[in-house]
C-alpha positions, -999 to +999 in steps of 0.1 A: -122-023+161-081-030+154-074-063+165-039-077+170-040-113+177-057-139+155-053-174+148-043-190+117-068-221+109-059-245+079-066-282+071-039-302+065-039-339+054-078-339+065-071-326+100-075-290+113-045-274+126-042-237+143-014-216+146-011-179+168-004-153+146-001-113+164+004-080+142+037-082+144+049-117+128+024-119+102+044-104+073+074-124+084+057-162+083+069-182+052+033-185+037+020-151+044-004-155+014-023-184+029-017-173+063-039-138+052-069-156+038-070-181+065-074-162+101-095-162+123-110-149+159-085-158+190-118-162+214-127-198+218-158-204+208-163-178+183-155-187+145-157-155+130-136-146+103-107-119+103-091-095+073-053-082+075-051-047+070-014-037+059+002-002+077-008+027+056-019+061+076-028+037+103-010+011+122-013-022+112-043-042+123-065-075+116-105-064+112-136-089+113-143-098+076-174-085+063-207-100+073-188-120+097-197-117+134-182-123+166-202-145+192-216-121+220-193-135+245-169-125+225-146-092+235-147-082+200-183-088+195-201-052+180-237-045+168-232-033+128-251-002+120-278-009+087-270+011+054-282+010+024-271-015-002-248+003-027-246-006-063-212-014-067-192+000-098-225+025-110-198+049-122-163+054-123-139+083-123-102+094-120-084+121-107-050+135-112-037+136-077-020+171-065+017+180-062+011+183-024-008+156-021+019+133-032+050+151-013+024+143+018+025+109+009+061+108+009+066+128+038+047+103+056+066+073+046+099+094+056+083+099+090+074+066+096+112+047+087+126+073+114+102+066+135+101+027+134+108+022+169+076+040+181+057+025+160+061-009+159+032-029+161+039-058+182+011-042+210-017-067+217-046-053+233-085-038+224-097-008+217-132+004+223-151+010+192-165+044+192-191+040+166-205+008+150-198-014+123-224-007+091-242-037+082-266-037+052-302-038+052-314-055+018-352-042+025-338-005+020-333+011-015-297+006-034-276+041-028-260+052-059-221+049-058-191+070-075-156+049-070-126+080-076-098+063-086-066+084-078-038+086-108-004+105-113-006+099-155-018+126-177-052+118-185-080+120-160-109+129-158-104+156-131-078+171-113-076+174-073-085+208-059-103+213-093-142+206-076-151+198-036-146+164-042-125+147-016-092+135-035-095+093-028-066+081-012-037+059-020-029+026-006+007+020+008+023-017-003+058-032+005+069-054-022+050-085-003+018-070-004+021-057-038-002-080-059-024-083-097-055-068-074-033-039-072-029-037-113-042-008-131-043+015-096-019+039-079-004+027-052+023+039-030+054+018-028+077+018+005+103+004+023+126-007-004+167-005-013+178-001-052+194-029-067+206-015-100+198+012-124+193+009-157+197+040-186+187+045-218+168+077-238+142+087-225+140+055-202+149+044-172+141+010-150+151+010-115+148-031-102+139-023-065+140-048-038+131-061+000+146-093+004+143-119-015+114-100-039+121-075-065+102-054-086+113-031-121+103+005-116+103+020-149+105+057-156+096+064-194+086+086-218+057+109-203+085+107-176+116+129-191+085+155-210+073+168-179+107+168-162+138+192-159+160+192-190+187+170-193+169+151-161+182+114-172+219+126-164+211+124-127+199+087-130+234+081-147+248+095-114+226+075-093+235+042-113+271+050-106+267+054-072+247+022-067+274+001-087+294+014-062+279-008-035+257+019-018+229+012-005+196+034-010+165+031-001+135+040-024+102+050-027+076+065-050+042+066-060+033+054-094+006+035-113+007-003-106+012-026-143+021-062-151+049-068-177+064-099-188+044-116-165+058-096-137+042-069-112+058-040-118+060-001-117+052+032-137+065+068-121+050+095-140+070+129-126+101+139-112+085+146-077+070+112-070+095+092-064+128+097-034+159+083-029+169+081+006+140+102+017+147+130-006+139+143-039+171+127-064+183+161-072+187+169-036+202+140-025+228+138-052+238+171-041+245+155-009+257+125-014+287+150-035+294+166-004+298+140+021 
């Protein structure tokens, strides 16, 4: 059940204080990293804990934390469904996620910055839950688990379309959400401007930023093999461009790493990433025209 309204419960010097926090304002607060671990049910005299779900396909939305429930006065009480306990991590797979798949992805973002205005999420108000929560049942047998890790390097252990197993999904961040739980995954990166460009053979870093964060997008080796030849000249354009005070927004979809101490990230081809919505060659042939 979405929820948009929550309160944000901390102790400070001993005493308890509470603060309303709605969809909309959350990202915005100056401690947004305490303010995500510490929220809670609006209803008076229910206690039960609530999880911040970032906007990804959906909206975004706070959910009840797992194994917490909601008094049954409460309007956001629910009845969880039992499963079967799963054992967690029994194996592990990647696969190579799809051409389409990842101009999807894109496309979405794209759709979503034009259409910012219709989907702002400042609504407050339920929904109706149209099936249940699951809760797990201990006294039923443990369910055998796969976790499908998606990837855009070049080795994994499948490719999508390859078998009928569903391609796993990947997880939109904005540089504030963008954390070391997200290291060593492929994540989706959004909402962003380029700050500088960097060239050298055969690698490129792109520092990308939102604010007052930043993060190095780096663009190596594996990179310029599986691109266009002669490729790297169209950064050099782009890096002229942006020393020229022009401002461009970025995304991409890459594999999330931690260098120098810093949260960073690795594009693997030439159709993952866009600048201003578009693929670079294209929008350097437009940017020559205007």
């Amino acid at each position: 059940m979405p929820i948009y309204d929550a309160i944000y419960r901390i102790k400070v010097d001993g005493e308890e204080t509470e603060e309303p926090i709605s969809i909309s304002t959350i990202e915005n607060h100056p401690e947004f990293n305490k303010v995500k671990n510490n929220i809670y049910c609006t209803y008076e005299e229910c206690f039960a804990k609530l999880e911040y779900v970032p906007k990804g396909k959906k909206k975004a939305y706070f959910k009840t934390w797992p194994k917490q429930d909601h008094t049954t006065e409460c309007s956001d009480f629910f009845e969880r469904e039992k499963i079967a306990r799963s054992t967690r991590n029994s194996a592990t797979s990647t696969m190579a996620l799809s051409d389409k798949h990842i101009a999807d992805i894109l496309n979405d973002i794209k759709r979503k910055r034009q259409n910012t205005d219709s989907n702002k999420t400042g609504v407050t108000g339920k929904t109706k839950r149209e099936k249940k929560n699951p809760r797990v049942d201990s006294e039923l047998p443990e369910a055998s688990v796969v976790n499908i890790n998606p990837t855009t390097g070049g080795e994994a252990d499948m490719k999508e379309g390859d078998s009928k197993t569903k391609a796993p999904s990947v997880r939109r961040r904005t540089l504030l959400l963008l954390n070391e739980d997200d290291v060593g995954f492929t994540r989706a990166l959004s909402d962003v401007y380029i700050n500088s460009v960097e060239v050298a053979p055969n690698r490129v870093v792109i520092n990308a930023y939102n604010g007052s964060k930043n993060s190095d997008i780096y663009f190596e080796e594996f990179f310029f093999t599986s691109s266009p030849v002669n490729f790297i000249n169209r950064f050099v354009e782009l890096s002229n461009i942006v020393k020229n005070n022009k401002r461009l927004s970025f995304s991409c979809v890459g594999e999330v790493l931690k260098r120098d101490d810093a949260i960073s990230m690795l594009v693997n081809k030439h159709s993952d990433f866009r600048v201003e919505d578009l693929y670079l060659s294209i929008f350097l042939v437009n940017f020559k025209r205007e």
